[in-house]
C-alpha positions in Angstrom: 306.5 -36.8 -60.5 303.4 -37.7 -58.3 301.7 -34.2 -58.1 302.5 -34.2 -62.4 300.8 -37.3 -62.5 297.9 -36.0 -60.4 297.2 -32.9 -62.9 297.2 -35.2 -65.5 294.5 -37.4 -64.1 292.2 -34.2 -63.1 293.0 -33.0 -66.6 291.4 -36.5 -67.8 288.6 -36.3 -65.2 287.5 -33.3 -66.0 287.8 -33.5 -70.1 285.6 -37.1 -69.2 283.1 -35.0 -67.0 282.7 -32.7 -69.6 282.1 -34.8 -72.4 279.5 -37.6 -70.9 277.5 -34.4 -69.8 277.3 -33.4 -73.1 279.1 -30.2 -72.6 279.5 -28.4 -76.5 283.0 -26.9 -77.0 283.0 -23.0 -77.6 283.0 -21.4 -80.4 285.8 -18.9 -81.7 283.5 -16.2 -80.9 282.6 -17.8 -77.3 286.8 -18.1 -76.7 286.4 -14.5 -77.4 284.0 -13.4 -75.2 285.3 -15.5 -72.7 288.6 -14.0 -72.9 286.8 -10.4 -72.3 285.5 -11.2 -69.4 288.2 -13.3 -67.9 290.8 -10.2 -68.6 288.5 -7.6 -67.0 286.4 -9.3 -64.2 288.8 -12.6 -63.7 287.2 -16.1 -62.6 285.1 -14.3 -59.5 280.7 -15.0 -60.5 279.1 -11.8 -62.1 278.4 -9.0 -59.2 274.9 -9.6 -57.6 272.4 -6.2 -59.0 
């Protein structure tokens, strides 16, 4: 119940975070591209050139 509780919270935190930093939601097209990427290259930063 207590870790539940604790996602929850960080849930809320971060959803707060985002919106007082004025953080725009994405786009369908950005969920797409998103998606892309997450599926081939997966949360790691973009490979120094």
């Amino acid at each position: 119940m207590y870790l539940a509780s604790m996602v929850i919270a960080l849930f809320n935190f971060y959803n707060t975070f985002v919106d007082v930093n004025g953080v725009d939601e994405l786009t369908p097209q950005g969920y797409e591209a998103s998606g892309v990427r997450l599926s081939t290259q997966g949360y790691c930063p973009p490979a120094e050139k």
